[in-house]
C-alpha positions as CSV (number, residue, x, y, z in Angstrom):
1,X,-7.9,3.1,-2.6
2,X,-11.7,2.6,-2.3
3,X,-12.7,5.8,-1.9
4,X,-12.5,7.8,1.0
5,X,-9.3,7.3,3.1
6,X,-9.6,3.9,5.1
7,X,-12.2,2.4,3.3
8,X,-9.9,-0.1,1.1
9,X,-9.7,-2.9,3.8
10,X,-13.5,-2.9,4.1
11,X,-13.9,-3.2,-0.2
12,X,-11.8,-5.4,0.1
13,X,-12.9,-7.7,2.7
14,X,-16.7,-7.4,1.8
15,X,-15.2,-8.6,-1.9
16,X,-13.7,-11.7,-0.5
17,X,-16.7,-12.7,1.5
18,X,-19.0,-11.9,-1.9
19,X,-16.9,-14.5,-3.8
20,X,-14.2,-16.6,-1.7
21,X,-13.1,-18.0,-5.0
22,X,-12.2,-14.9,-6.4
23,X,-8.4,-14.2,-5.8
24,X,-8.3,-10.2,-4.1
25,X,-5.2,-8.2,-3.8
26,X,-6.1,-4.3,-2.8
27,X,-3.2,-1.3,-2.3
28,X,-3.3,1.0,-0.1
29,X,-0.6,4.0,0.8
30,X,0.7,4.1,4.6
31,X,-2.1,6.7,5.4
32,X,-4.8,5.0,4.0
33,X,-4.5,2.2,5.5
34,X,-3.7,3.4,8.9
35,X,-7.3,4.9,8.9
36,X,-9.1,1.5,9.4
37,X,-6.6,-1.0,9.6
38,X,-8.2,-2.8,12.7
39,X,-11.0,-4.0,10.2
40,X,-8.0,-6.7,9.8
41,X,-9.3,-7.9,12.8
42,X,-12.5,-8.8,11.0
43,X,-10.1,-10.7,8.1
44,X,-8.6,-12.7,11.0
45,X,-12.0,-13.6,12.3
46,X,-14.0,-14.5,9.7
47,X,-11.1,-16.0,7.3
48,X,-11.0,-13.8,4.7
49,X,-8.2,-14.3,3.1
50,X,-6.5,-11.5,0.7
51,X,-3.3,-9.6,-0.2
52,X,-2.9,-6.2,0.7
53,X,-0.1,-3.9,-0.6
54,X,0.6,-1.2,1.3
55,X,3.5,1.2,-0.1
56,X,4.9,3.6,2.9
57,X,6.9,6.7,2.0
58,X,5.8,7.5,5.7
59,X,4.6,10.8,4.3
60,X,1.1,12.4,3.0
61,X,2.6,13.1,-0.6
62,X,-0.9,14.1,-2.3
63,X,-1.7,16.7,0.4
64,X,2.1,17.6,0.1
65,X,1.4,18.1,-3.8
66,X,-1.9,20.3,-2.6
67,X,0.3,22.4,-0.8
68,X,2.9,23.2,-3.0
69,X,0.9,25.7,-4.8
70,X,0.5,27.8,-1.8
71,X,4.6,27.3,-1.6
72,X,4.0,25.4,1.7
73,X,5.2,22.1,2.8
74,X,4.9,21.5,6.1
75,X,3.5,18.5,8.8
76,X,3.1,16.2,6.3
77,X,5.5,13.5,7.2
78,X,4.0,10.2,9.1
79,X,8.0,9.3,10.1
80,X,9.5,8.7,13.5
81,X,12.6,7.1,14.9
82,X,10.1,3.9,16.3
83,X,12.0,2.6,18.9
84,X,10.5,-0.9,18.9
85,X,11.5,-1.1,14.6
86,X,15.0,0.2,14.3
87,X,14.9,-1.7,11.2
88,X,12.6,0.9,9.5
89,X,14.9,3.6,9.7
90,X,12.6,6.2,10.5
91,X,9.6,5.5,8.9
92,X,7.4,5.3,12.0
93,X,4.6,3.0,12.3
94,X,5.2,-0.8,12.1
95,X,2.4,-2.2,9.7
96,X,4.0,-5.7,9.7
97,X,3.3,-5.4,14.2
98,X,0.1,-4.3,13.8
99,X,-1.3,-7.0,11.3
100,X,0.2,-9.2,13.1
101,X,-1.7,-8.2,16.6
102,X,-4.5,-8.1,14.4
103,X,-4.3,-11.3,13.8
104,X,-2.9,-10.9,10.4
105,X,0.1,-12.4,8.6
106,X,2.6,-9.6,6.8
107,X,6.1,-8.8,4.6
108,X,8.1,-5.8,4.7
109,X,10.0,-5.0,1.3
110,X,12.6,-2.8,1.0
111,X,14.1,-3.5,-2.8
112,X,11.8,-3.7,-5.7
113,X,14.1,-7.0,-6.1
114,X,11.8,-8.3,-3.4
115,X,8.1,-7.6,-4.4
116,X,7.4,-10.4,-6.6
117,X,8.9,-12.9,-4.6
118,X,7.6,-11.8,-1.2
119,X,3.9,-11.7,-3.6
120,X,4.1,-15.0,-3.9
121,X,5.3,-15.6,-0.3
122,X,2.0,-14.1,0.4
123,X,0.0,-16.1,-2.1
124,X,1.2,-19.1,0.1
125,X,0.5,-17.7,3.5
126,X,-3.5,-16.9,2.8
127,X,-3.4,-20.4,1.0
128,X,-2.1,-21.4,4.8
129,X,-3.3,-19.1,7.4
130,X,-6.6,-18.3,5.4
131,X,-6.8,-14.7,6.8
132,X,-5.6,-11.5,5.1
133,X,-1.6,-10.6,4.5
134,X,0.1,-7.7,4.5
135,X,3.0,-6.8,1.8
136,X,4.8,-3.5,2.7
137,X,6.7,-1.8,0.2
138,X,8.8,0.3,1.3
139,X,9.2,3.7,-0.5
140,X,11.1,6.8,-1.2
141,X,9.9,9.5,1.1
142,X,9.2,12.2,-1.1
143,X,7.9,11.7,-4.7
144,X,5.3,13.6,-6.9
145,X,2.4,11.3,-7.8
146,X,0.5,12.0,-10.8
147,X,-2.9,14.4,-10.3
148,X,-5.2,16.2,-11.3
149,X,-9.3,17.7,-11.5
150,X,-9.8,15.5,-14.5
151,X,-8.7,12.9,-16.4
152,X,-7.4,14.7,-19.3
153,X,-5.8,17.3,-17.2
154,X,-3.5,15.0,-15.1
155,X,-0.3,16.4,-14.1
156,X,3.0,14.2,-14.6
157,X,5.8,15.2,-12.7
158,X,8.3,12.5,-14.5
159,X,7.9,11.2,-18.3
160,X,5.7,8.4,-19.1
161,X,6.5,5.4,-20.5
162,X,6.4,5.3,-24.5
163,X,8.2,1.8,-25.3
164,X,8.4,-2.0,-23.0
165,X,11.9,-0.7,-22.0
166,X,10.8,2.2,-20.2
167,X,8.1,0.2,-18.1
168,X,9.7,-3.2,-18.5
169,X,7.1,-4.8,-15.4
170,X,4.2,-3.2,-17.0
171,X,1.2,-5.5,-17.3
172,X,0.3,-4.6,-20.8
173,X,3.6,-4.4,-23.5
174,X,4.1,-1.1,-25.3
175,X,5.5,-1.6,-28.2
């Protein structure tokens, strides 16, 4: 995320038009990218061709977090039965229909089985289509995500990885 919500699309667009050589992959959640996701349009247009990741838990999990110390948790899913996407079982909006009336190309992924291949299905399709695609992950609905006021005061909700089996698709290695 590029800052404030919406603006990853943007970052990421004004990258690939700074340097078309230069090989751009941004991530987003669901609700980030929902904030500006018509700049696709301007992907489609101009050919600017990237990968964007978007994983969707169809739910606002940091403000979710925020709320827990008040002992609240309330209105912060994004989910609904969408009738015209049975196949997302409730999470709500379809990001793969609205890149692709944006002019966009896009994968859904529902295993992590499937992220590297559909990654390099994607690799081939701005090769192709020169114009931004979509890969949606698919997530669990309700998670804790790592936070915190500073970097040295981050909370962890689950233990980190301390050895290459723990995070075995980890860029760097552990051990």
């Amino acid at each position: 995320q590029a800052g404030p919500l919406g603006w990853t699309i943007p970052a990421a667009l004004g990258v690939v038009k700074a340097d078309p050589r230069r090989k751009v992959v941004a991530l987003s959640g669901d609700y980030d990218f929902q904030f500006m996701n018509e700049e696709l349009a301007v992907g489609a247009q101009f050919k600017l061709p990237y990968i964007h990741v978007v994983v969707n838990n169809s739910y606002l999990g940091l403000i979710r977090q925020a709320q827990r110390g008040f002992e609240m948790d309330y209105c912060v899913q994004l989910s609904f039965d969408n009738l015209n996407a049975p196949e997302l079982n409730g999470y709500g909006v379809d990001h793969i229909a609205v890149a692709e009336g944006l002019g966009c190309k896009a994968l859904r992924v529902f295993e992590p089985s499937e992220i590297a291949p559909a990654l390099r299905k994607a690799e081939q399709m701005i090769e192709e289509f020169k114009v931004p695609v979509i890969v949606e992950i698919i997530l669990e609905r309700v998670t804790n995500i790592s936070m915190g006021t500073e970097i040295n005061a981050v909370n962890e909700f689950e233990d980190l990885a301390l050895v290459g089996n723990d995070a075995p698709t980890a860029i760097s290695l552990l051990d």
